[in-house]
Backbone as numpy.savetxt, mean C-alpha at the origin, in Angstrom:
# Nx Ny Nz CAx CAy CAz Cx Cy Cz
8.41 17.30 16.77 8.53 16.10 15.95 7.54 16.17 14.79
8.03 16.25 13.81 7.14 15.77 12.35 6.36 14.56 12.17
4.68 15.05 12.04 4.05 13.81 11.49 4.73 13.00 10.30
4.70 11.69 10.40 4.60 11.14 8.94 3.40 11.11 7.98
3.56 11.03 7.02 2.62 11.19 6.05 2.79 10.00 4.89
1.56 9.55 4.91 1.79 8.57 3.81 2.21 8.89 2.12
3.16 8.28 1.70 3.00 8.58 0.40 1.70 8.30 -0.55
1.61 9.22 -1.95 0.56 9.00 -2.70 -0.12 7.55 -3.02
1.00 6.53 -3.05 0.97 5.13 -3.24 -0.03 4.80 -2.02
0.76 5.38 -0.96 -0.16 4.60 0.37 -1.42 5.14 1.09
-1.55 6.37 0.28 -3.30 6.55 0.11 -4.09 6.38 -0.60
-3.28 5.72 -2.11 -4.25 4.81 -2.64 -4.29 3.47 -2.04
-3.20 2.97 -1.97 -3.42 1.85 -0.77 -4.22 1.63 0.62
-4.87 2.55 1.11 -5.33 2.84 1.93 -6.70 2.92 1.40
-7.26 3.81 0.41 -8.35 3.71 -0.20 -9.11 2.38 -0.43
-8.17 1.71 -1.03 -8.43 0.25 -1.75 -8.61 -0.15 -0.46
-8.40 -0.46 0.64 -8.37 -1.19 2.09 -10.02 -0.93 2.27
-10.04 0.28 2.30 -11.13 0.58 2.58 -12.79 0.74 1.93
-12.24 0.45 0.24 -13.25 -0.24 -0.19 -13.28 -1.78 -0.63
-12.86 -2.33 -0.38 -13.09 -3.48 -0.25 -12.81 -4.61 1.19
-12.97 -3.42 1.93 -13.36 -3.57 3.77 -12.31 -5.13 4.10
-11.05 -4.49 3.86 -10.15 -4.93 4.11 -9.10 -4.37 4.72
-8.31 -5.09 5.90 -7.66 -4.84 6.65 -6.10 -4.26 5.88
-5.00 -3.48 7.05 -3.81 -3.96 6.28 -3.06 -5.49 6.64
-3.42 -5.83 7.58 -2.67 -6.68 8.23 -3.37 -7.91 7.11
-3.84 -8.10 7.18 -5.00 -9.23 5.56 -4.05 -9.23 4.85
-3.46 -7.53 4.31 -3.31 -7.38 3.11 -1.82 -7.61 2.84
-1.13 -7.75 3.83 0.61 -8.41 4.60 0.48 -9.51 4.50
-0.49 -10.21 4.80 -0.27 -11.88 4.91 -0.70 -11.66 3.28
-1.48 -11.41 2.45 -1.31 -12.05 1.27 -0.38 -11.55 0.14
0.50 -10.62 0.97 1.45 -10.03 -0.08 2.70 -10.79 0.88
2.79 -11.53 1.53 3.80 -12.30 2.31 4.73 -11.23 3.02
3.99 -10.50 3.64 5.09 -9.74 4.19 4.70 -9.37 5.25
5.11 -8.77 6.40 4.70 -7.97 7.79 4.07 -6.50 7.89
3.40 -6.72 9.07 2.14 -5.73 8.62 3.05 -4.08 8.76
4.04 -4.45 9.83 4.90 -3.47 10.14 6.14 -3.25 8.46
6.66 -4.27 7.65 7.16 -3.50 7.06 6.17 -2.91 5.84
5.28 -3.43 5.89 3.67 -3.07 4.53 3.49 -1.85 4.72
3.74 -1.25 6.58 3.40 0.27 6.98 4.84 1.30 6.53
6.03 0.56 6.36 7.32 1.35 6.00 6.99 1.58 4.31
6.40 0.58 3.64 6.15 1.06 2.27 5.19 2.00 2.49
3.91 2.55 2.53 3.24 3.11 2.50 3.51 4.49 3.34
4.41 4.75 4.03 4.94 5.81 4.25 6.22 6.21 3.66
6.75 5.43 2.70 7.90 5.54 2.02 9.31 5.44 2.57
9.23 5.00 3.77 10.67 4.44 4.53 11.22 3.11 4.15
10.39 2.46 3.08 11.06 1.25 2.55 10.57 1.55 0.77
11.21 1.20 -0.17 10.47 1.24 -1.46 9.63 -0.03 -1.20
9.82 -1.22 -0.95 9.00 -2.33 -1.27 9.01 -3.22 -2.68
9.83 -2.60 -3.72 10.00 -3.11 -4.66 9.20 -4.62 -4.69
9.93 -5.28 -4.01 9.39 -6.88 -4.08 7.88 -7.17 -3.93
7.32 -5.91 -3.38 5.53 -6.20 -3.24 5.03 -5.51 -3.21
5.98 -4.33 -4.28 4.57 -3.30 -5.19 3.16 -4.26 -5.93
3.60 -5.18 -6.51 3.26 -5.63 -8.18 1.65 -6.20 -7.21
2.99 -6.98 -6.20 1.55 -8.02 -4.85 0.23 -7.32 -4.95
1.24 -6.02 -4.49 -0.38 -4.99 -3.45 -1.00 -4.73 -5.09
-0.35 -4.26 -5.80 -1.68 -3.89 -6.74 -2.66 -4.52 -7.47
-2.08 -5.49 -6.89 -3.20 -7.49 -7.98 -4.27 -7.73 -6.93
-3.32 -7.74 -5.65 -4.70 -8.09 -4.58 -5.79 -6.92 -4.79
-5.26 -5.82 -4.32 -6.26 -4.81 -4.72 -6.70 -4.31 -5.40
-6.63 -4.86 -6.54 -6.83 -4.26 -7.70 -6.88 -2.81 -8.07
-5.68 -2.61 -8.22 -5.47 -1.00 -8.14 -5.25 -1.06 -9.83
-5.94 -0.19 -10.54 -6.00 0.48 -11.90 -3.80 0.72 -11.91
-3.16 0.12 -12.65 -2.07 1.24 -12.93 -2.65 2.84 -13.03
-3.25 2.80 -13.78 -3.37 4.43 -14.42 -4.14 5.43 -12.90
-4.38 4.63 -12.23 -4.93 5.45 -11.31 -3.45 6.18 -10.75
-2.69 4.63 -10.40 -1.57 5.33 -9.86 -0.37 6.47 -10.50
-0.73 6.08 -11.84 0.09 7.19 -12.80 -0.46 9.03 -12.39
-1.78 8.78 -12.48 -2.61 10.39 -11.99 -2.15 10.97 -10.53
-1.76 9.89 -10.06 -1.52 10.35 -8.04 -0.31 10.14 -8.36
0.86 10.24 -8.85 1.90 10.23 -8.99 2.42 11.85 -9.03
């Protein structure tokens, strides 16, 4: 069986969790969504469309960071 692997998105997402010592499950309730489908975006089994824009305001993720890990 094949590990999953997070997409580039969801190790910057993951980064950001972790500097600003925040959970994912935190980060589901304030993007209104479940912690389980927050984990299908970040491994890329869901796009998430509806709470890309969320995750990157709460966390303040640089666009341009994500353009370089792209």
């Amino acid at each position: 069986m094949r590990k999953r692997q997070l997409t580039q998105f969801g190790m910057t997402v993951k980064k950001r969790l972790i500097e600003k010592g925040m959970t994912q499950v935190l980060l589901a309730e304030k993007v209104g969504t479940s912690n389980k489908y927050l984990n299908l975006i970040l491994y890329g089994d869901r796009t998430g469309e509806k709470y890309i824009h969320k995750i990157i305001s709460v966390l303040e993720i640089d666009p341009e960071e994500l353009q370089k890990s792209a």
